[in-house]
C-alpha positions in Angstrom: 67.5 168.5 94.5 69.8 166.8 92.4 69.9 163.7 94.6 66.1 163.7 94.4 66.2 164.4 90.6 68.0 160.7 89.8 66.9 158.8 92.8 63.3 159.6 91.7 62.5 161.4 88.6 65.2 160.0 86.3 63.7 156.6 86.9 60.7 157.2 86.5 61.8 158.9 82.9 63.9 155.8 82.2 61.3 153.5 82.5 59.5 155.7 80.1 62.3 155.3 77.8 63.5 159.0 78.6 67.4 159.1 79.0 67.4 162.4 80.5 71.3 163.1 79.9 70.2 163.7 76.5 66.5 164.9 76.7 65.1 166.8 79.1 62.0 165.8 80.3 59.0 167.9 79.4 56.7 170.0 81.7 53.9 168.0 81.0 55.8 164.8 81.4 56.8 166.0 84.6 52.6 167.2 85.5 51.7 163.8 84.7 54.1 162.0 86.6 53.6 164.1 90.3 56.7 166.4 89.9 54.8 169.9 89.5 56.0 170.4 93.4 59.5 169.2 92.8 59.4 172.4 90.1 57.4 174.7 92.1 60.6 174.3 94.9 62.9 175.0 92.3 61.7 178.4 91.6 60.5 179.3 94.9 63.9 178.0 97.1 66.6 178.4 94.1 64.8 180.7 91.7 65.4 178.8 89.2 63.6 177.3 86.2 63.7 173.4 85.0 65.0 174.3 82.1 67.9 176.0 84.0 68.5 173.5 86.4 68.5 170.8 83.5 70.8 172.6 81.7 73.2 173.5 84.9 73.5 170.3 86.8 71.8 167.2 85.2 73.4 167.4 81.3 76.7 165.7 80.7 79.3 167.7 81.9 77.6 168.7 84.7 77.5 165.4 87.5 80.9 165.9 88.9 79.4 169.1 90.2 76.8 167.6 92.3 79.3 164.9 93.8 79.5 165.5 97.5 82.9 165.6 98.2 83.7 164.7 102.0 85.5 168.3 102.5 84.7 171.9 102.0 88.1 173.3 100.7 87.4 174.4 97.1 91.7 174.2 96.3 91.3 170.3 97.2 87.8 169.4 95.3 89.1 170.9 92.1 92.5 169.3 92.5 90.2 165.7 92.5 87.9 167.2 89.8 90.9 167.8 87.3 92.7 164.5 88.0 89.2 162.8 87.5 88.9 164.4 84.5 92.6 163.9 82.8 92.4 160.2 84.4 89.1 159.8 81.9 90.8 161.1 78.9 93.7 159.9 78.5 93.4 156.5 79.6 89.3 156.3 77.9 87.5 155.6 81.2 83.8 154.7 81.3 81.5 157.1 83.5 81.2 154.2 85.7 85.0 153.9 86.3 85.5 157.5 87.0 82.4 156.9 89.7 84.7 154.3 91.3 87.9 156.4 91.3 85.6 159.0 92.7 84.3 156.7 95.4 88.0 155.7 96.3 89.1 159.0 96.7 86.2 160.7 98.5 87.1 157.4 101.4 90.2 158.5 101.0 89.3 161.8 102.1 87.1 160.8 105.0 90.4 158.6 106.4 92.1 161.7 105.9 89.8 164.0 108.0 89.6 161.9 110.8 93.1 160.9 110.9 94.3 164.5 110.7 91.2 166.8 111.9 90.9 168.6 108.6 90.5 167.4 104.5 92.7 170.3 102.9 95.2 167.9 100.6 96.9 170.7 99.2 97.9 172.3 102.5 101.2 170.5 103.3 101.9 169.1 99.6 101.9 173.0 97.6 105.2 174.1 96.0 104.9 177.3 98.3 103.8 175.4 101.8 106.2 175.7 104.6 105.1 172.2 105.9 108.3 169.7 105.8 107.4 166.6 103.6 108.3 164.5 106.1 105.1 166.0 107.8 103.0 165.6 104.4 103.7 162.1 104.6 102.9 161.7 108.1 99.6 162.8 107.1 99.0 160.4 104.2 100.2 157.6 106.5 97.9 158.3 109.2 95.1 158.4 106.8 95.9 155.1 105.7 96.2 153.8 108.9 92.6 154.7 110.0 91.6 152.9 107.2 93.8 150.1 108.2 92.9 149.6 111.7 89.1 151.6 112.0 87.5 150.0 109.0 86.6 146.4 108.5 87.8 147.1 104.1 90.0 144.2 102.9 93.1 144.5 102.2 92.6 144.5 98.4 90.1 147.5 99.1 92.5 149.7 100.7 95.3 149.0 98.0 93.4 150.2 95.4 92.5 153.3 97.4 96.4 153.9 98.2 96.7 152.9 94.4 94.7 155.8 93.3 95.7 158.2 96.2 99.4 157.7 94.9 98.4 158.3 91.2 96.7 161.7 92.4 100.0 163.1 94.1 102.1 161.7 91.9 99.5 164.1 88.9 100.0 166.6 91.2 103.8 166.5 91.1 104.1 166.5 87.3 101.3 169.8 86.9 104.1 171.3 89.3 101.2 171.9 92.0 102.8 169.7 95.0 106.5 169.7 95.5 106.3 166.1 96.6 104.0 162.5 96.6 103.6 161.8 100.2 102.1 158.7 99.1 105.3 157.2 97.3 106.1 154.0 98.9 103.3 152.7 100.9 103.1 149.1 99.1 106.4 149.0 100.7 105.8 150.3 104.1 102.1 148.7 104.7 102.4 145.1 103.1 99.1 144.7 102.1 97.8 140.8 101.7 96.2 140.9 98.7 96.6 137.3 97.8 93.6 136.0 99.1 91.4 138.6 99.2 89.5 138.1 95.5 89.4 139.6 92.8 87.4 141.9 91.1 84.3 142.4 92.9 81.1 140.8 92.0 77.3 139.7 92.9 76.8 137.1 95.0 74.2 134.4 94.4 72.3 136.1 97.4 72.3 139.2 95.5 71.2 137.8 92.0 68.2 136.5 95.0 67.3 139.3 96.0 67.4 141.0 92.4 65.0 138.0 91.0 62.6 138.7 93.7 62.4 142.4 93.6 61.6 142.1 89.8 57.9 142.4 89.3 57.0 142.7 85.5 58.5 140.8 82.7 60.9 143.5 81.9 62.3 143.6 84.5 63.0 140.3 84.9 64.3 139.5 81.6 66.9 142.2 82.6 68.2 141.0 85.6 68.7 136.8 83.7 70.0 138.9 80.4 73.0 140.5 82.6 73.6 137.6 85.0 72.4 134.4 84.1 73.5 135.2 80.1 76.2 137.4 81.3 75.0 140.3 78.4 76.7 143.3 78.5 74.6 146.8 79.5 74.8 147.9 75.8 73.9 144.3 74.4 70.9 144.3 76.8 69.7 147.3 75.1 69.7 146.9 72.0 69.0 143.1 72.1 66.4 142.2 68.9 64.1 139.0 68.6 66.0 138.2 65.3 68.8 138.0 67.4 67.5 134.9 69.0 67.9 131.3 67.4 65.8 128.3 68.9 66.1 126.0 66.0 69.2 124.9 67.0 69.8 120.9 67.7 72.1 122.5 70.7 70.9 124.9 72.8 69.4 128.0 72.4 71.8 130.9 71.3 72.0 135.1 71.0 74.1 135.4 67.9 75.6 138.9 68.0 77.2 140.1 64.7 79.2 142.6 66.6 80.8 142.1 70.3 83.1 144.0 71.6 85.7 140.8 70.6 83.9 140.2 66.8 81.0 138.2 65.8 79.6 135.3 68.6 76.9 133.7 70.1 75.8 133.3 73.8 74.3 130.4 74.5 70.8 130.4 76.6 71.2 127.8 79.7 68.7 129.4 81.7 66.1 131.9 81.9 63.8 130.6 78.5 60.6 131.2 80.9 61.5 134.9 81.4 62.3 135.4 77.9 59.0 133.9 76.4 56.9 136.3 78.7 58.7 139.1 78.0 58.3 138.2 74.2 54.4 137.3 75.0 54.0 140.7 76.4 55.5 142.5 73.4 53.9 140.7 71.0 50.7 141.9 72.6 51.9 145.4 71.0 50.5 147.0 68.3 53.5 148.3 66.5 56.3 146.2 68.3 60.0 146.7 66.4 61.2 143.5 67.6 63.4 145.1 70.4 63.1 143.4 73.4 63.5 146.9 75.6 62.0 149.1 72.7 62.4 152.5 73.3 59.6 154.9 74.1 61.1 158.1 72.1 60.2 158.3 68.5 63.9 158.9 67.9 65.0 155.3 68.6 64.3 152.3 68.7 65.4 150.7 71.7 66.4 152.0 75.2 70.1 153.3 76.0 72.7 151.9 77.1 72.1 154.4 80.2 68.8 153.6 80.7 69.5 150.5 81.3 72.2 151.3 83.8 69.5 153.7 85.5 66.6 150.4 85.6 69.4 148.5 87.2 70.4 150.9 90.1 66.4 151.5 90.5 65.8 147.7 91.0 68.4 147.0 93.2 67.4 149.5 95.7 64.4 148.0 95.7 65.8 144.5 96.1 68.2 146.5 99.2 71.3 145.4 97.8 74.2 147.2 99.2 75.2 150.7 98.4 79.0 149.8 97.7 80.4 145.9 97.3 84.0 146.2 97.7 84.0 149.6 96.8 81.8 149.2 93.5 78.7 150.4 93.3 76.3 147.2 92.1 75.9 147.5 88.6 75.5 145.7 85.1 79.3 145.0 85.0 79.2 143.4 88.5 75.9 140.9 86.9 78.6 140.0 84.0 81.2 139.3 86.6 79.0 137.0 88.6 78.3 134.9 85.4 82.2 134.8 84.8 82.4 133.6 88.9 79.8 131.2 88.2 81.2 129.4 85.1 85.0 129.5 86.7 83.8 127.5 89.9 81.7 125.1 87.1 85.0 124.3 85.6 86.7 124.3 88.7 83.7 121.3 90.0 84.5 119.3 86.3 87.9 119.5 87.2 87.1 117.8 90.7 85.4 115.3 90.1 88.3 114.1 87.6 90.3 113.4 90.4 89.1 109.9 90.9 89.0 108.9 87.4 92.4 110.6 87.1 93.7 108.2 89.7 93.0 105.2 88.4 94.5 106.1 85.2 97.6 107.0 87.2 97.4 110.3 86.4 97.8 113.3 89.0 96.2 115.7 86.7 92.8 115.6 85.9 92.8 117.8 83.2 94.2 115.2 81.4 91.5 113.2 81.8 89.2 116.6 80.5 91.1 117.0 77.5 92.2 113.4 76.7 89.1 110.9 77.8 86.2 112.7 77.6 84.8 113.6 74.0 83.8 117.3 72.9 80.0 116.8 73.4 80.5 115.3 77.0 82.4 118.0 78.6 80.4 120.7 77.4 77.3 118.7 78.7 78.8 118.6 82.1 79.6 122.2 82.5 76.3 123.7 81.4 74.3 120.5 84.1 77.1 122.0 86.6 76.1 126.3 85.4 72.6 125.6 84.7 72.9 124.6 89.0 74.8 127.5 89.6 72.0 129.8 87.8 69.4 127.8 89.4 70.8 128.8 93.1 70.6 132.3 91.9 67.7 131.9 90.4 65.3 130.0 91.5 63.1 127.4 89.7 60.0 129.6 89.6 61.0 132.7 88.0 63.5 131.3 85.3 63.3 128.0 84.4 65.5 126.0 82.0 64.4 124.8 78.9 64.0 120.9 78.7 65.8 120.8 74.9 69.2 122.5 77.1 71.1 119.1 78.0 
C-alpha cells in the first residue's frame, strides 16, 4: 500500500501542487482523483483509516519504515535504521543521500545472503556471540566477493558499498554492540581499480533523450532543460520567478539568483528559450498568475516544493523508462545538475583540443597557453557556449528546445 501510495497517488497530488509529506490529501481529493478503492482496501484488509495510515507510514519520520529491507531479522534492520539515522545527523545528510546509503547497504545485504545463506549481521559480530572474528570476517569477505565476481557493478560501485559497510561495523563497534569490524581492511585486501571507473554518477545524453521525449506539456518540459540544460538546482527550479529572468542583456540571456547556495549569481540561458516562452505563454493565459514559473496549487504558497519537484522528476522518468539505479543512484534532479557539469567539462576539454595545433606553431606544448594568453575574453567564452549549446543540442534535440538566435 505504501509502494502504491507514492508510485501513484503522491504524483498525482504533486502535480496538483499537493506535497503530501506535509498535507495530507483530502477525502474528496482522493474521490475525485479514482482512489475511493485504494481507501475502501485500507479499511477492509488493514482496518485502518486514511487518516491513520497517513499519519503512520507516509508523514516524515515514517519512510524508513516502509523500506524493504533484503532480510527479515528485526536485530539487523534496526541496527541499519539507527546508523541511517545517526549518519543523517551528525554529518546533515539530505533525504536523498540517506536513500543512497540505504540502497548501498540493502546490496550489501543481498551479497551477504547469498554468499552466506542467511542476512542476520549481528549474529557473528555481538559482544556475546561465540563466533571467532576470524569467522565474522570470513563472512563479510565472501559477501564482497559475490559482489565481486556475480555482479557486473564497477569497481567504484563496490568501494562505496564496502565504504559504507565498514562505516556501519565500525558504528557498531563504538555503541559497544559488535566486539569487532569484520570489514576493517578490505581496501587493502581487494584492490579495487577505481581510477578509471568515473566519477560521480550522472545522466547520459541518452537519458536527457529519453526525458525530453517523455515530457508532454510545457511544464514538464521546462523542468527537465531547467535541471539539465541550465543545470538549476531542485530548490531553484521551484521557486524560479519571471522577474528572475533578464532578456535585455547585449549577452545572453541570464537567471540572476540573489541567493545560491555560493551567494548572489546568474546562470546564463544557452539553450531551452523555446521551452521557457511556452511555458511563460501558458501561464500568462492565467487569471491570477504570481509570476512563478511552477506556481503552487495550495493557497498556502506560492510555488511548488522543493519535494514536489523531486516527486514530478521520478514520475517522468519512469515514464521515459530510465533506469531504476545508475551506478547505484537513483536518477534524480542532482544527477540532471551533474550531467550539465559533464557536459561543460568535456566543452572545455574540446577548446583545449583544438589548441593543440595553434599551440604548435607557437612552439608551445600547452595549449592552455594559447587559451589564456592569445585568445581575448569575448572569444573564448564564444567558443565554449557554440561547443555546450552542441552538447545540449545532442541531448536535446532541435525541436523541443531550441536556442535563441541573440546566444552567440
Amino acid at each position: 500500500m505504501q509502494q502504491y501510495f507514492w508510485r501513484h497517488i503522491a504524483t498525482d497530488a504533486g502535480a496538483d501542487g499537493i506535497d503530501v509529506e506535509s498535507e495530507k490529501p483530502t477525502y474528496s481529493w482522493l474521490s475525485e482523483h479514482g482512489y475511493r478503492p485504494f481507501v475502501a482496501a485500507l479499511r477492509r484488509h488493514h482496518d485502518v483509516t486514511f487518516g491513520e495510515f497517513w499519519s503512520e507510514h507516509i508523514a516524515p519520520g515514517a519512510d524508513a519504515d516502509a523500506y524493504d529491507w533484503s532480510t527479515s531479522d528485526k536485530r539487523t534492520v534496526d541496527a541499519l535504521e539507527h546508523f541511517l539515522d545517526r549518519r543523517a545527523s551528525r554529518y546533515n545528510l539530505s533525504e536523498s543521500s540517506v536513500d543512497t546509503l540505504r540502497y548501498r547497504l540493502n546490496t550489501y545485504l543481498r551479497a551477504f545472503q547469498h554468499a552466506n545463506d542467511h542476512a542476520r549481521l549481528l549474529d557473528a559480530v555481538a559482544r556475546d556471540a561465540e563466533t571467532p572474528a576470524y569467522e565474522a570476517a570470513d563472512e563479510v569477505f565472501a559477501a564482497i566477493d559475490h559482489l565481486n565476481e556475480a555482479t557486473d557493478k564497477r569497481d567504484t560501485t563496490i568501494k562505496r558499498v564496502a565504504d559504507i559497510v565498514e562505516a556501519f561495523y565500525s558504528h557498531l563497534v563504538s555503541r559497544q554492540v559488535a566486539a569487532t569490524n569484520p570489514a576493517a581492511g578490505l581496501d587493502d585486501e581487494f584492490k579495487w581499480d577505481t581510477t578509471t571507473d568515473g566519477d560521480t554518477p550522472a545522466l547520459t545524453t541518452e537519458h536527457v533523450q529519453a526525458l525530453t521525449d517523455a515530457a508532454n506539456s510545457p511544464d514538464e518540459q521546462l523542468l527537465v532543460v531547467a535541471l539539465a540544460a541550465w543545470g538549476l538546482r531542485a530548490n531553484e527550479v521551484a521557486s524560479l520567478h519571471a522577474s528572475q529572468l533578464d532578456r535585455e542583456t547585449d549577452d545572453v540571456p541570464r537567471i540572476e539568483f540573489d541567493d545560491r547556495k555560493n551567494g548572489p549569481g546568474s546562470v546564463s540561458i544557452l539553450y531551452g528559450l523555446d521551452v521557457l516562452d511556452d511555458r511563460l505563454a501558458a501561464l500568462s493565459d492565467r487569471s491570477a498568475w504570481n509570476g512563478y514559473l511552477f506556481p503552487s496549487k495550495q493557497e498556502s504558497a506560492e510555488h511548488v516544493s522543493r519535494q514536489t519537484v523531486w516527486r514530478r522528476f521520478h514520475d517522468l522518468t519512469d515514464r521515459a523508462g530510465l533506469p531504476e539505479r545508475i551506478d547505484g543512484e537513483r536518477p534524480s534532479p542532482q544527477l540532471c545538475r551533474r550531467f550539465w557539469y559533464d557536459r561543460y567539462s568535456e566543452t572545455l576539454q574540446d577548446i583545449i583540443t583544438g589548441l593543440e595545433d595553434i599551440a604548435a606553431e607557437q612552439g608551445s606544448s600547452d595549449p592552455q597557453v594559447v587559451l589564456k594568453n592569445y585568445l581575448s575574453d569575448d572569444r573564448a567564452r564564444k567558443l565554449r557556449r557554440e561547443s555546450m549549446r552542441e552538447k545540449l543540442a545532442d541531448a536535446f534535440g532541435t525541436s523541443r528546445a531550441k536556442s535563441d538566435s541573440r546566444c552567440t
